[in-house]
KOLKOL-327668 format. One record per residue (C-alpha): x, y, z; residue in one letter. Coordinates in steps of 0.05 Angstrom, whole numbers, plus 5000, padded with zeros to 4 digits. Each point is the difference from the previous one (the first is absolute). Layout:
<nodes>
XYZA/...
</nodes>
This chain:
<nodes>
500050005000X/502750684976X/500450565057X/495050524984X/504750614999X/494450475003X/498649795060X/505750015032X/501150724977X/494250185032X/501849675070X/506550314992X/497750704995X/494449905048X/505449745044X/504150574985X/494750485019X/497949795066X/507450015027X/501250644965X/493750355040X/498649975072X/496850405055X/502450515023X/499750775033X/497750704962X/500450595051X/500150704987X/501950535044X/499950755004X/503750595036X/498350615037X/498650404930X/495549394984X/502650114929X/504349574976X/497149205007X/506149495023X/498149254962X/503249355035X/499749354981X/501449375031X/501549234987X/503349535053X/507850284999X/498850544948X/498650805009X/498050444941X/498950845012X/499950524959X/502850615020X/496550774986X/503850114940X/497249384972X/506449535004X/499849355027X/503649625063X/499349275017X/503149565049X/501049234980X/502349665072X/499349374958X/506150324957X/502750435054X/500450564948X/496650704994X/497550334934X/499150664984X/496250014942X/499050784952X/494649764945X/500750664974X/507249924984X/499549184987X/505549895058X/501049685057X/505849935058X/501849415042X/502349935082X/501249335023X/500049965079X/505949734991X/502650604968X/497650435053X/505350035048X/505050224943X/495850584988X/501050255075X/506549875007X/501450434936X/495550515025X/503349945075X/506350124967X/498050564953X/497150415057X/506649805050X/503350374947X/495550544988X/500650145077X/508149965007X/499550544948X/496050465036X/501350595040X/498549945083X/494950474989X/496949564943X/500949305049X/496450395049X/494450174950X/498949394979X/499149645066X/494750605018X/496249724943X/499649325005X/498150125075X/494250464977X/497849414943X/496949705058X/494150374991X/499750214937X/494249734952X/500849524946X/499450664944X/505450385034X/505149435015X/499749814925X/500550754989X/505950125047X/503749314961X/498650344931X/504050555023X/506549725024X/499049474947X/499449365037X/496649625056X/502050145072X/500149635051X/495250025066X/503549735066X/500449244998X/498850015078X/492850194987X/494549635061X/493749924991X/494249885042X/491449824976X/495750275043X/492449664985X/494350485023X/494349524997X/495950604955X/496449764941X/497850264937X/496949854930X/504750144947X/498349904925X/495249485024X/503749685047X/500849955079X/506350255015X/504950045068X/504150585015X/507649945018X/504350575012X/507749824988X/505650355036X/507050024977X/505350225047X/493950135049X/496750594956X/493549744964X/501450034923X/494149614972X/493249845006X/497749304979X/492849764982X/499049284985X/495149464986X/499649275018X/493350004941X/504549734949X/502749385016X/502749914932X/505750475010X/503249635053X/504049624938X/502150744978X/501650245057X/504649405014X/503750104935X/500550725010X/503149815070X/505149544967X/501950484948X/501850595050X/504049415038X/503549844933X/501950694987X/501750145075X/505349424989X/503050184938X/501550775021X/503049745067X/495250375045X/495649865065X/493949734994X/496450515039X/498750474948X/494149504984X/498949475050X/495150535034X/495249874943X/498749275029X/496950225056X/494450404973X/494649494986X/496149954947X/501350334928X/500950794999X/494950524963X/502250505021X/506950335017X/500950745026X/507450145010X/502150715003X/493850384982X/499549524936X/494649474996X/499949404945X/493449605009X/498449374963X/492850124957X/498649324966X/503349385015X/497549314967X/501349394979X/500349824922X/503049554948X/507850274984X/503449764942X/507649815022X/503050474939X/496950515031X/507149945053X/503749854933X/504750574953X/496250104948X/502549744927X/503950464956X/502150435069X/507950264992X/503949925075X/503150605021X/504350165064X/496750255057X/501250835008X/505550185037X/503949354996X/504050324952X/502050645047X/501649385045X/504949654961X/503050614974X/501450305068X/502249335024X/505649944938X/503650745025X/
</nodes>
């Protein structure tokens, strides 16, 4: 008997198809302004975002890789974890020598400001970076401390708890989360073991996001320095696994300011 090869096409593709889609997360978010929508998406080990300016990150923990994805452009850049801690010690030693240059009156500057990016928003941090044309550093000797309040409140449909979180002993944020949605417990998990994967590979204590484990339940809504993000639809739907993949036809470029880094690191 001949094997009908129609038919095993058709098992093949169908096959094909229901490994290639699963369920998964579709949340959306918004800011303070309430004008520009923030789209996640999520499968079991896999992140997807895009950012304001309409580029795309995602997170593979299956590949330990990150993408940042410009579909305007038709690039992409790559950052394996492993790749990480390269990255910081370049940068480490960029800035070491961007500091033996300076002046005492500069050194003294400097240390001012990274004291005072304690309590600086998000918006003025990045702001402050632009201008001296890197990241910089907050203390790695940061403590903090959740303080549950017991208050409740219905937020984008959902019962929420409120947490305030300390660092260093001054509050900082303002937590509200839900235990409605017992489907993002798998997220949450992966998020949790992605911030432990990155914490590893740039060398640094864990306490810059163990606190996060001990607000239960999944957060809608964060206030931290006068700037609220709250989650406004989260649900569950079918996710194709390319959505996670580089698109076909996209060129790989380096990430920005890798270049600076290994030109500064060559004088």
């Amino acid at each position: 008997m001949r094997p009908n090869h129609a038919l095993l096409a058709a098992i093949v593709i169908t096959f094909s198809a229901l490994t290639a889609v699963g369920q998964g997360i579709y949340m959306e978010s918004k800011g303070s302004s309430g004008d520009n929508v923030e789209r996640f998406w999520y499968m079991p080990h896999m992140f997807r975002s895009t950012e304001e300016n309409g580029n795309i990150s995602v997170i593979r923990l299956d590949k330990e890789v990150i993408y940042h994805i410009d579909p305007e452009k038709k690039t992409y850049t790559e950052l394996y974890f492993s790749e990480m801690k390269g990255m910081q010690e370049k940068v480490a030693a960029m800035a070491k020598k961007r500091m033996e240059n300076m002046t005492p009156a500069q050194k003294q500057k400097m240390e001012e400001l990274k004291k005072n990016m304690q309590s600086m928003s998000p918006e003025q941090r990045k702001a402050l970076e632009g201008r001296m044309g890197g990241k910089m550093e907050p203390s790695k000797n940061n403590t903090y401390e959740i303080a549950p309040t017991g208050e409740t409140n219905s937020i984008s449909g959902f019962t929420c708890t409120k947490y305030i979180v300390k660092r260093n002993g001054e509050e900082t944020e303002t937590v509200w989360a839900t235990n409605d949605i017992p489907e993002t417990e798998s997220l949450r998990k992966d998020m949790e073991q992605f911030m432990e994967k990155v914490s590893t590979n740039f060398g640094k204590s864990n306490a810059g996001h163990e606190w996060h484990k001990e607000i239960r339940g999944f957060p809608i809504q964060t206030i931290s320095h006068g700037s609220t993000r709250t989650v406004t639809k989260i649900e569950q739907r079918s996710i194709n696994s390319s959505e996670f993949d580089i698109p076909a036809g996209y060129t790989k470029t380096k990430m920005k300011g890798l270049e600076d880094l290994d030109q500064e690191g060559k004088n």
